[in-house]
C-alpha positions in Angstrom: 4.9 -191.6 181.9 2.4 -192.7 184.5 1.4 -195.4 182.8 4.6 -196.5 182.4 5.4 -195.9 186.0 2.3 -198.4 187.6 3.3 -201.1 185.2 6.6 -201.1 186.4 8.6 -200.5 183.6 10.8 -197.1 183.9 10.2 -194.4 181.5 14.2 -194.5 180.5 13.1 -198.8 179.2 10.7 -197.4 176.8 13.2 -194.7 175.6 15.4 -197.5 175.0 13.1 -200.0 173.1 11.7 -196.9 171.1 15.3 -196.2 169.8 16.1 -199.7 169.4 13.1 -200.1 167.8 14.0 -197.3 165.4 18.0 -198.7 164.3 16.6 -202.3 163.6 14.3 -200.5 160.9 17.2 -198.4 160.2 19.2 -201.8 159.9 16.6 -203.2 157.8 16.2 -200.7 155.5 19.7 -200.4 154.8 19.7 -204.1 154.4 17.2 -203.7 151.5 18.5 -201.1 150.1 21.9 -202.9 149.5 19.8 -205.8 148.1 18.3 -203.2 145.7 22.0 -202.1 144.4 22.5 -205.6 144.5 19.9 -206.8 142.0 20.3 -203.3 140.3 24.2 -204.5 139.4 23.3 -208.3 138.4 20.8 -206.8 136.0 23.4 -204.3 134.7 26.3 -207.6 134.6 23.2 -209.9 132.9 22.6 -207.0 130.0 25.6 -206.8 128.8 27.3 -210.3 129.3 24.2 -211.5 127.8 24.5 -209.4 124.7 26.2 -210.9 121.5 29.7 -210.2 121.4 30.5 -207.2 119.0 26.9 -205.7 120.2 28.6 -204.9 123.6 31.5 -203.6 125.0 32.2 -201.8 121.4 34.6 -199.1 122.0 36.6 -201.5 124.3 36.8 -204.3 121.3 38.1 -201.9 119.3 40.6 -200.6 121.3 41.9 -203.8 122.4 40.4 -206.7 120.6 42.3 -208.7 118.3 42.3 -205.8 115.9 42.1 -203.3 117.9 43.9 -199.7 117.8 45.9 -200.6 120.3 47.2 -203.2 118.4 48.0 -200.8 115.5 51.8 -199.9 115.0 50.4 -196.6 113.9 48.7 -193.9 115.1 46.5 -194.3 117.3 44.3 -191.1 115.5 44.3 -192.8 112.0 40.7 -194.0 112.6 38.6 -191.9 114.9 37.6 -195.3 117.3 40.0 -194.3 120.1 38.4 -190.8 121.5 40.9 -190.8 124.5 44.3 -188.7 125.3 47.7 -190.3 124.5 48.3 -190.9 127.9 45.3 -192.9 127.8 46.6 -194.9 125.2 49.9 -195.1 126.7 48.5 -196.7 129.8 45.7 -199.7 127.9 48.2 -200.8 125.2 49.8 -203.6 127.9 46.3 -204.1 128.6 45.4 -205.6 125.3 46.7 -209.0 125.6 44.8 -209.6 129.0 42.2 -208.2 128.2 41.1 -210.0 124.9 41.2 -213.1 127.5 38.5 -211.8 129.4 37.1 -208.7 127.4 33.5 -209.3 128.3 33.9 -210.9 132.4 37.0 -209.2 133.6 36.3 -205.7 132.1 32.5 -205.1 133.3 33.0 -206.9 136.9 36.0 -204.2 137.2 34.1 -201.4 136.1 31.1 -202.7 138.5 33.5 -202.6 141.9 34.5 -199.2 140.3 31.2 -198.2 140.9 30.8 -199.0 144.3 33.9 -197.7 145.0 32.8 -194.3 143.7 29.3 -194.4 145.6 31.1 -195.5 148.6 33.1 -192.2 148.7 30.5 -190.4 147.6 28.5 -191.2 150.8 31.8 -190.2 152.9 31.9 -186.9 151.4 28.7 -185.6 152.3 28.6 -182.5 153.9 28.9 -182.3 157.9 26.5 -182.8 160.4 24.9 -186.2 159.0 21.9 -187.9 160.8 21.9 -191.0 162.0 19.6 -192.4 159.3 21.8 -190.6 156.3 24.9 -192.5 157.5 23.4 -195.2 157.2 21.2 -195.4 154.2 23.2 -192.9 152.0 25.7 -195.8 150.5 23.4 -197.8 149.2 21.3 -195.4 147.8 24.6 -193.9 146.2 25.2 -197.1 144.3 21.6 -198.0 143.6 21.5 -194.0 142.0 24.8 -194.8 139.9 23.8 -198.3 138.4 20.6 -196.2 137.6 22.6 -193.6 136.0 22.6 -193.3 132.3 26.2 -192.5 132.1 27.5 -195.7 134.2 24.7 -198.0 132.3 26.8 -196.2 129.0 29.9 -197.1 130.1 29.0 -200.1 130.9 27.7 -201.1 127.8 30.6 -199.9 125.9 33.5 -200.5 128.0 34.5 -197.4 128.4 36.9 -196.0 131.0 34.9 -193.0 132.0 34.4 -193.7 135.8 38.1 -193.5 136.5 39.0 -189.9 135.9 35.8 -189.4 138.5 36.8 -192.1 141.4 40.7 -190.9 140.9 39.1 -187.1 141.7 36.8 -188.0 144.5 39.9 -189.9 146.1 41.8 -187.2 145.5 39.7 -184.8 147.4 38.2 -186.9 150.0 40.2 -190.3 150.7 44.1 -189.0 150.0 46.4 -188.4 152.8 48.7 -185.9 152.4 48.4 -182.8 149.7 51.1 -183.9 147.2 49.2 -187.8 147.0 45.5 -185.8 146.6 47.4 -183.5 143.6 48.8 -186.4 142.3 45.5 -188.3 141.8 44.0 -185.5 140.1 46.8 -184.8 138.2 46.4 -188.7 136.8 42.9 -188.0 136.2 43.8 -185.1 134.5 46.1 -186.6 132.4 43.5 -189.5 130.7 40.5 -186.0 130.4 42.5 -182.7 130.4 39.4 -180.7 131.2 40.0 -182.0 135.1 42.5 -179.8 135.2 39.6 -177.0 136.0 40.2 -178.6 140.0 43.3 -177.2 140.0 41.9 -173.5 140.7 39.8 -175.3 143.4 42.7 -176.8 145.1 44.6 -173.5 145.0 41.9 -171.2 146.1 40.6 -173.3 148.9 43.5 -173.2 150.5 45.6 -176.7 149.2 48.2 -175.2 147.0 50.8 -178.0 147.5 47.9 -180.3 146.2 47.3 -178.0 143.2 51.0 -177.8 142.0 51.2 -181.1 142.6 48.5 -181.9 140.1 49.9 -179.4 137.5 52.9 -181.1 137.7 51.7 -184.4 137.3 49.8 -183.6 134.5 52.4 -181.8 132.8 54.6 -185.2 133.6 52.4 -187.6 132.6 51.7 -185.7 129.2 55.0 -185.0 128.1 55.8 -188.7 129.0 53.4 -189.6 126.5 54.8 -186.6 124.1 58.2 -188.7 124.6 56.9 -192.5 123.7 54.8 -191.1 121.0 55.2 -188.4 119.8 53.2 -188.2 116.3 49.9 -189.1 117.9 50.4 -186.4 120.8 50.8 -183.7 118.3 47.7 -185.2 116.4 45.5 -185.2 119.7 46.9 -181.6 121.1 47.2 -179.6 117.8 45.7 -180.8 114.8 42.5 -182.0 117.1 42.6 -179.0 119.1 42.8 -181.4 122.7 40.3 -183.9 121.1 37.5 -181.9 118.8 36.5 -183.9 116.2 37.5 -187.8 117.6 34.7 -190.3 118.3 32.4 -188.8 115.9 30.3 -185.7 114.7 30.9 -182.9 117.6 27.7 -181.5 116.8 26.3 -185.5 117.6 23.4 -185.4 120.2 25.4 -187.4 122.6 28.1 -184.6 123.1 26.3 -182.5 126.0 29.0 -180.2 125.8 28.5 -176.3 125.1 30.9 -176.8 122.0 28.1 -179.9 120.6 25.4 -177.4 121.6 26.8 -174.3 119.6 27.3 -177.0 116.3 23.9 -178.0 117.0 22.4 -174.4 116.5 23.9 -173.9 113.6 27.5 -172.0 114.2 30.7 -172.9 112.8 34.1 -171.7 111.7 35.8 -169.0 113.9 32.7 -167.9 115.6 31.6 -170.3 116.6 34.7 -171.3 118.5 35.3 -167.9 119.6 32.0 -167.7 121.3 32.3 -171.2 122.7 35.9 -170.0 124.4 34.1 -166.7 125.3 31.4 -168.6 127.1 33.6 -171.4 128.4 35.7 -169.0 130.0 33.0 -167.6 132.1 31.1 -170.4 132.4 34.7 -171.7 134.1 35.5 -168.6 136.3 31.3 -168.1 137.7 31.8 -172.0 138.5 34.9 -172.3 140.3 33.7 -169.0 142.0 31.0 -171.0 143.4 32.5 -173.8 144.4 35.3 -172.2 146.0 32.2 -170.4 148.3 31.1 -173.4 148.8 34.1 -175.8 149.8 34.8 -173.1 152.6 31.3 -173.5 153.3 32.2 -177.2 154.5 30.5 -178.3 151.5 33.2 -179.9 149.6 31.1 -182.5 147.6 28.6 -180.1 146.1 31.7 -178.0 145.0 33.3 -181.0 143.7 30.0 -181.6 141.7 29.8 -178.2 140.4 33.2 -177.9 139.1 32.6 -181.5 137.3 29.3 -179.7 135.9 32.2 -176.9 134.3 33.8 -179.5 132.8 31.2 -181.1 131.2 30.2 -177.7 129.4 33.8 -176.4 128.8 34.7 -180.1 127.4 35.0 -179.9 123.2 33.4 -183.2 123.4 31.5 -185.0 126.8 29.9 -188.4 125.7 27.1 -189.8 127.4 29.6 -191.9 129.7 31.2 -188.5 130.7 28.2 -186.9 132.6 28.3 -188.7 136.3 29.2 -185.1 137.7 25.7 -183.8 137.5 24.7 -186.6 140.0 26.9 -185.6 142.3 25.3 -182.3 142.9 22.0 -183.9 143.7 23.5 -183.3 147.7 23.1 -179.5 146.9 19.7 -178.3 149.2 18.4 -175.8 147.2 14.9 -173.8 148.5 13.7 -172.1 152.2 10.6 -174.5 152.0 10.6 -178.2 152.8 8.1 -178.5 150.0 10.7 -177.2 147.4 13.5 -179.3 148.7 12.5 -182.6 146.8 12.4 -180.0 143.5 16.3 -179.7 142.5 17.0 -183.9 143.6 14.2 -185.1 141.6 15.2 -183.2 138.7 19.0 -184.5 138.7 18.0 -188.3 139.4 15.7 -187.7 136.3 17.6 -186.0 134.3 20.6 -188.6 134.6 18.4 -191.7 134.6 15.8 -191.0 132.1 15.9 -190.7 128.3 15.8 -186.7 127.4 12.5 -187.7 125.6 11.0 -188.6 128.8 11.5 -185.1 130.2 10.3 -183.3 127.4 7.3 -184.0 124.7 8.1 -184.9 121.5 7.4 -181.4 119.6 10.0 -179.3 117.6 9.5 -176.0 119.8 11.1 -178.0 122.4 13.8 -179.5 120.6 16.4 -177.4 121.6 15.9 -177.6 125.1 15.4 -181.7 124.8 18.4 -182.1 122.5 20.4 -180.2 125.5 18.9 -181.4 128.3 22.0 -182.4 130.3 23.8 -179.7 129.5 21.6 -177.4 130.6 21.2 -179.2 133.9 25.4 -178.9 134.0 25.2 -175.2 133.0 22.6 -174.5 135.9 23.7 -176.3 138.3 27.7 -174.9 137.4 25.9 -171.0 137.3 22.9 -170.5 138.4 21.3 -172.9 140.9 20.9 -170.9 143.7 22.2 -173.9 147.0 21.8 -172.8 150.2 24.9 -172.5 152.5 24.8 -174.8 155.9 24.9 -170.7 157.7 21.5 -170.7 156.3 18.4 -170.7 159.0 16.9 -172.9 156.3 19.8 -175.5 155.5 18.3 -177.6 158.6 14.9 -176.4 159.4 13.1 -176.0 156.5 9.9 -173.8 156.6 7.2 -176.6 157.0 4.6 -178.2 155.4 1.2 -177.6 156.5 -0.7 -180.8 156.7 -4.2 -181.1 157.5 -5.2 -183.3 160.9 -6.5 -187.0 160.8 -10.1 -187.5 161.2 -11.6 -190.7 162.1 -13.6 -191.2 158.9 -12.1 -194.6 157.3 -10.4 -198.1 158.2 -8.1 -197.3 160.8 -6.7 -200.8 159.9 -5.5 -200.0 157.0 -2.4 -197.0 157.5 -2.1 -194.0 155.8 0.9 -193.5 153.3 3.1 -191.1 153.9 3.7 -189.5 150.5 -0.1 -189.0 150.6 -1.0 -187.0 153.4 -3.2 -184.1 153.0 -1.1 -180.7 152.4 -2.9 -177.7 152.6 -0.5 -175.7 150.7 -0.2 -175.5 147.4 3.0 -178.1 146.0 5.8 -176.9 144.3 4.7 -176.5 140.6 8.1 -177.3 139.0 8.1 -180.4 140.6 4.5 -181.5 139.8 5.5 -180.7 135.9 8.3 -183.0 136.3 6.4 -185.6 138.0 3.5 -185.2 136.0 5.6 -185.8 132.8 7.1 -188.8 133.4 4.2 -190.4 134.8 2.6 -189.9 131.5 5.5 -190.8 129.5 6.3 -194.1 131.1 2.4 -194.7 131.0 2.7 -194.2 127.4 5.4 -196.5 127.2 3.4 -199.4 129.2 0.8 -198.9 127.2 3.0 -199.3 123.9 4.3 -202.4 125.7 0.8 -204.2 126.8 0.0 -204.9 123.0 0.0 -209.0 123.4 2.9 -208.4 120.5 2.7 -206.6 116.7 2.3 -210.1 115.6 -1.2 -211.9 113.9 -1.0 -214.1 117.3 -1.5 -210.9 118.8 -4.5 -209.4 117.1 -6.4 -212.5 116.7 -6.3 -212.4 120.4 -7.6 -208.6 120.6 -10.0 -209.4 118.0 -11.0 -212.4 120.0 -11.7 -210.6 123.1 -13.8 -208.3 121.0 -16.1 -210.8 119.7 -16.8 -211.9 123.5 -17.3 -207.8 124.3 -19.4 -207.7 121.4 -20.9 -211.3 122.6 -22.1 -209.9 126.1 -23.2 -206.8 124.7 -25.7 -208.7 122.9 -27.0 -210.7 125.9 -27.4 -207.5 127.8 -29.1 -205.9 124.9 -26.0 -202.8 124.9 -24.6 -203.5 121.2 -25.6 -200.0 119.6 -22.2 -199.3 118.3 -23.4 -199.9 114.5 -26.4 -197.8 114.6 -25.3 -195.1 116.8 -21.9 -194.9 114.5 -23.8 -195.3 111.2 -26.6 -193.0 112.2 -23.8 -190.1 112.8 -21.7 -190.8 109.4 -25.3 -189.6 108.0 -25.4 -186.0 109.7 -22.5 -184.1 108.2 -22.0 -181.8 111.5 -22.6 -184.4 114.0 -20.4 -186.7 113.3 -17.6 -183.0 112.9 -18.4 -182.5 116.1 -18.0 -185.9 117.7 -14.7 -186.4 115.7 -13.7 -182.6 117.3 -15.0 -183.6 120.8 -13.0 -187.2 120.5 -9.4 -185.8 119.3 -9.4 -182.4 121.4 -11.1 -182.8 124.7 -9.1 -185.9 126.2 -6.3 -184.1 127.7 -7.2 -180.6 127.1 -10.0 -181.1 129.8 -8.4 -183.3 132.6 -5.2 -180.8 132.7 -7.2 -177.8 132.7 -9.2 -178.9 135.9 -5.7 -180.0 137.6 -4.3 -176.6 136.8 -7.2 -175.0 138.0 -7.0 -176.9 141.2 -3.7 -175.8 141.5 -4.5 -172.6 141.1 -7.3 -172.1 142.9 -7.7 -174.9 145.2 -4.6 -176.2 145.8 -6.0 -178.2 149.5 -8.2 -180.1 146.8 -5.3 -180.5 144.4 -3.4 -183.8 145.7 -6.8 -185.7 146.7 -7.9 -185.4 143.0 -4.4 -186.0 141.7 -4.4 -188.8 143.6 -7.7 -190.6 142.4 -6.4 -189.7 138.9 -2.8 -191.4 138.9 -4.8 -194.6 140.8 -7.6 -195.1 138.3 -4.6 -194.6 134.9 -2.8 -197.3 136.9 -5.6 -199.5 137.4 -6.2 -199.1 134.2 -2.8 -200.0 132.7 -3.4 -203.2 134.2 -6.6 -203.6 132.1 -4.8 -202.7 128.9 -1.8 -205.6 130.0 -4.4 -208.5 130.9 -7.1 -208.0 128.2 -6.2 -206.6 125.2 -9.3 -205.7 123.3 -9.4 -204.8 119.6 -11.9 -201.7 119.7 -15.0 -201.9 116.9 -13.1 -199.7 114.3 -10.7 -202.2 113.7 -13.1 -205.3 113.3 -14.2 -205.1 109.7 -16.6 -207.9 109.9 -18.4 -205.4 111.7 -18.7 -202.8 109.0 -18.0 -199.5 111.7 -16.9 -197.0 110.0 -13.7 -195.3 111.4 -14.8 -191.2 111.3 -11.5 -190.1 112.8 -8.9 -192.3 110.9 -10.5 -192.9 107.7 -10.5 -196.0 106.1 -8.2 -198.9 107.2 -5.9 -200.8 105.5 -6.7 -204.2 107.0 -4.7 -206.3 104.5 -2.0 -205.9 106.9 -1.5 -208.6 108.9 -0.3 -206.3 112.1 -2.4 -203.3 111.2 -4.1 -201.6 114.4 -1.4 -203.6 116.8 0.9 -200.3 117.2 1.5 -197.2 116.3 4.4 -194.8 116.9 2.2 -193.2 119.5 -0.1 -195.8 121.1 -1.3 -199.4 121.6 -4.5 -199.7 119.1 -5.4 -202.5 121.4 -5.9 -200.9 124.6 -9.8 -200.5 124.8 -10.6 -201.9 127.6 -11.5 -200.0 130.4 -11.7 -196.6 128.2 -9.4 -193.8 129.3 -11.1 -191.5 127.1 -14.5 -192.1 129.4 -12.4 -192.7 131.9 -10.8 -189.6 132.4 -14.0 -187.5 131.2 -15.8 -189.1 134.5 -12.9 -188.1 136.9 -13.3 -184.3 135.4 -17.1 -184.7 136.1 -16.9 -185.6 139.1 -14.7 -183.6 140.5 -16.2 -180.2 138.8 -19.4 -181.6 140.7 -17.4 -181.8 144.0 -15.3 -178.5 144.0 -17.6 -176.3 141.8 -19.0 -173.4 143.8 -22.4 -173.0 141.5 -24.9 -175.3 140.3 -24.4 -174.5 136.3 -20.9 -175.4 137.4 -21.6 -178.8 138.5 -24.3 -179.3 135.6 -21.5 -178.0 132.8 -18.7 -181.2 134.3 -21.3 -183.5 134.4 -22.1 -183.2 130.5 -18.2 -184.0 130.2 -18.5 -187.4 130.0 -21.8 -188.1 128.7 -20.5 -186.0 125.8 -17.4 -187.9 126.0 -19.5 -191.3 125.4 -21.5 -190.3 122.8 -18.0 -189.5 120.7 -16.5 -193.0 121.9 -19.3 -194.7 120.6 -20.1 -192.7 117.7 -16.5 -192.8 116.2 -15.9 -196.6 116.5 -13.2 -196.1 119.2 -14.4 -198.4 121.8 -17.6 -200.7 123.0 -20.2 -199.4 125.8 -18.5 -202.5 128.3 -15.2 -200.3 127.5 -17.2 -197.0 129.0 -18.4 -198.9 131.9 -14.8 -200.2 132.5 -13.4 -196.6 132.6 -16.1 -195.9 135.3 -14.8 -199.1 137.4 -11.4 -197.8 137.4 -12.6 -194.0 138.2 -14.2 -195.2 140.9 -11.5 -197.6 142.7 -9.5 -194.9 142.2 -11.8 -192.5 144.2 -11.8 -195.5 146.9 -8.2 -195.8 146.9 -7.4 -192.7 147.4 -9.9 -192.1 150.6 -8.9 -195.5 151.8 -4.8 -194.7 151.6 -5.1 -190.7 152.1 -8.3 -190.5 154.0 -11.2 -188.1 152.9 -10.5 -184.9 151.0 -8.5 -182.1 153.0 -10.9 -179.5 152.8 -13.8 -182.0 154.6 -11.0 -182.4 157.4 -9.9 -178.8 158.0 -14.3 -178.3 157.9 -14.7 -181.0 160.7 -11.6 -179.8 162.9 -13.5 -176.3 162.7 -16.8 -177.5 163.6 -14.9 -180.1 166.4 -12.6 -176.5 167.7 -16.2 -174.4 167.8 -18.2 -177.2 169.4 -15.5 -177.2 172.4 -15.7 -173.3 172.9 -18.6 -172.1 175.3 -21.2 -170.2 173.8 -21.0 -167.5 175.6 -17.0 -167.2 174.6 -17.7 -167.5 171.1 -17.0 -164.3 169.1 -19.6 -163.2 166.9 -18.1 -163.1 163.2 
């Protein structure tokens, strides 16, 4: 202030340029965020318009395509291609000759503003008071989350109709003046997916009865309108289907996340299984509208919204893919007292609804059930169990903090810290590291699939090429032991057991346990190593993507004997390229050393005793030995893993700063320095 005073500039002129300083970032950011929907869209327009007609837009061709079922002068039921009520069919059949004009254009840029439309409510309805910065950005991140959204990118694809029923709710609840106009929208939606009719109870106990009644009664309108025009292929939705079951394919398919699919899935059928599917239903039904009723009068009208869609999805007989969008909506729930566990229940939604299911989860039959279900079970907690806090919370606003450990002047002060990095000293929320900690592997699995150069001969010549100039320098530096070490093993029965052993079991059993032990019992040292770890795999990724690199095992010229796959069968001309697991190809740098170096060193840092230290160390000299010794990569590929474990050490200092635990040290030493001696208290 007195600074600001001499220089003749008031201290109210700097308030002002700091807040105008602060909305034209705002303003920017919102600006690129709306670009990011933007180029999220095109790409969504570009896939499908760019697919093949008859690979895209399916369900829509045949509805109303030249042949379609709306073209039919019989039922609309004979085949099971039309999934939707008769209503539904009622309203597309004077679609059909306008849209087989512009089936592929017309249909997708509709269903596009239909998007937007929905995020742009969406971002209304959020629940009162909304910063500054939320008004702003939450739009576009609404529309960017939807075009993400497996469900929209579904509907998309197959020209479905599934976004209506959604957009006619939210402007039912939120845009609608008047009760009987809000009714009436849900009573439309209602009337192309019957399960909507679960908001009448929400209308009625929160208060908006008129709306309610008027939804039953346009339902009940709209239905027996359709009952009237057609009358055989209402009967054939509403009793012989029993309100849909069994249209648009095998109920027990894995695309219907309903609890109906579910129960099929596990085996039931027959009358108990729909009894216990309308036992659970029903309670699954009354628990959720329970909740959301609490939580409409809790001002939170969106999250109720989102938890009664979540009912619907798991009372539905059948919800497709293109059906699930009400999960998304309860990503506005704030769930935890900590401001560490708030990201937890977000994260989980957006990666639940944008991510394949075997993303989430690994590929192993113990966890099939809970893969195969994944969204429903998201619907089912979120519906039941997932406990959101209510805005008369202490917590709703003012999260318990985050401890974070003070800057230290001990790197480039040029070079600013990120954010997402800064040194907690508490220990992060473990559900959320899984989750994170899963996908990161899986789409480094997937990019490493990817970075093969192609599963063609064009492609291995060029691995195999690359390995002749490893192989090449090797020799120059005088480093090419791979044939002797490997053949001198395959001699020693035990040796070359153990090697084989150490090579298959010790790559991810070792790096994991040392990050759950850090999370455990060191949880300041946690993030730093985490850090370094995620850097080097991505530095490394890169390697696999620029130089693919055929490791010895799979040059034959060489005559190294593969000890862990057994013998090859090189007549292939794409043998070693890929494998329903991994890229073959990417050698270079070594992951295996790679990741046996990180553990060493870190054991060495953290380790409280010397045998400690000594025991990580032998890590990845053991680890190099097996490399070697089983044909699986070069020494230059060793060396390369150490490269990338060591910029990824430097990164991490130079973006997060040194580790937290040689902070809080020097504050100590800095905060006892400053007391007097004579004030000190002995300890």
């Amino acid at each position: 202030m007195a600074n600001a005073e001499h220089s003749g500039r008031p201290t109210e002129a700097l308030g002002a340029t700091a807040v105008g300083g602060t909305q034209a970032r705002l303003r920017a950011a919102r600006l690129g965020l709306w670009l990011v929907a933007a180029v999220l869209a095109v790409r969504q327009v570009a896939v499908v318009l760019s697919t093949p007609r008859g690979e895209r837009l399916t369900d829509l061709e045949t509805w109303v395509g030249p042949e379609g079922v709306l073209h039919v002068s019989g039922s609309l039921y004979d085949s099971t291609r039309f999934t939707g009520t008769p209503f539904g069919g009622l309203v597309l059949k004077p679609l059909t000759r306008s849209a087989e004009q512009a089936l592929g254009w017309g249909w997708t840029f509709g269903t596009l503003l239909l998007v937007v439309a929905l995020g742009l409510v969406a971002a209304r309805a959020l629940p009162q008071p909304v910063g500054r910065r939320t008004a702003l950005l939450a739009a576009p991140v609404a529309v960017s989350l939807l075009m993400l959204s497996l469900p929209v990118r579904n509907a998309l694809w197959l020209g479905q109709t599934s976004i209506i029923p959604v957009l006619l709710v939210l402007l039912g609840c939120f845009v609608a003046h008047g009760q009987r106009v809000s009714g009436a929208l849900i009573g439309l939606a209602a009337a192309l997916q019957p399960t909507l009719l679960l908001f009448a109870p929400l209308l009625w106990f929160t208060g908006r009865r008129q709306a309610a009644l008027a939804g039953g009664v346009t339902f009940v309108g709209l239905t027996g309108l359709a009952w009237a025009v057609m009358p055989h292929d209402s009967y054939t939705y509403w009793v012989h289907h029993m309100a849909g079951v069994g249209l648009g394919g095998r109920a027990d398919d894995l695309a219907n996340q309903s609890l109906h699919g579910a129960l099929l899935r596990l085996g039931l059928e027959g009358t108990v299984e729909i009894g216990l599917f309308l036992l659970l239903g029903a309670t699954v039904a009354a628990l959720a509208v329970r909740r959301a009723v609490r939580y409409a009068r809790d001002g939170q009208l969106l999250l109720a919204v989102g938890i009664t869609g979540c009912a619907v999805i798991v009372v539905s007989p059948t919800a497709w893919q293109h059906q699930l969008l009400w999960v998304l909506l309860t990503v506005v729930g704030r769930v935890g007292r900590r401001a560490s566990d708030r990201p937890v229940w977000p994260v989980a939604v957006v990666l639940v609804m944008t991510l394949p299911a075997k993303m989430m989860l690994p590929n192993m039959a113990v966890l099939y059930p809970l893969r195969d279900n994944v969204v429903l079970l998201a619907a089912l907690a979120a519906a039941t169990a997932v406990p959101f806090l209510s805005r008369t919370s202490e917590y709703y606003r003012s999260p318990i903090p985050t401890r974070y450990a003070a800057p230290v002047p001990a790197r480039f002060s040029w070079i600013p810290l990120l954010p997402f990095l800064r040194r907690v000293l508490t220990r992060p929320n473990l559900l959320l590291e899984l989750l994170l900690i899963r996908v990161t592997y899986a789409a480094y699995a997937k990019v490493r699939l990817a970075a093969t150069g192609g599963s063609n001969s064009a492609g291995r010549a060029r691995a195999e090429e690359h390995g002749h100039q490893i192989l090449d320098l090797e020799r120059f530096l005088h480093l090419d032991i791979e044939y002797a070490v490997n053949h001198a093993v395959v001699k020693i029965g035990w040796l070359r057991e153990f090697f084989d052993f150490y090579y298959t079991s010790f790559h991810f059993v070792v790096p994991l346990t040392v990050l759950g032990l850090l999370y455990w019992r060191r949880p300041v040292d946690y993030r730093w190593a985490r850090a370094s770890l995620g850097f080097a795999t991505l530095l490394a990724l890169v390697g696999f993507w620029l130089y693919p690199l055929a490791p010895p095992r799979l040059m034959p010229e060489l005559g190294i004997i593969d000890t862990v796959h057994g013998v090859q069968d090189f007549t292939q001309p794409d043998y070693g390229t890929l494998t329903a697991l991994t890229n073959q190809y990417a050698a270079m740098p070594s992951l295996h050393f790679g990741w046996s170096l990180w553990c060493g060193v870190v054991i060495a840092i953290v380790a409280p005793k010397v045998w400690m230290k000594a025991l990580g160390l032998l890590h990845p000299l053991f680890t190099a030995a097996a490399i070697v010794a089983t044909g699986n990569h070069w020494i230059l590929d060793a060396a390369g893993g150490a490269v990338v474990v060591g910029a990824g050490f430097a990164l991490t200092y130079v973006l997060q700063g040194p580790r937290a635990r040689t902070v809080t040290a020097a504050a100590e030493l800095s905060s006892e320095r400053a007391v007097p001696e004579k004030d000190r208290t002995p300890s």
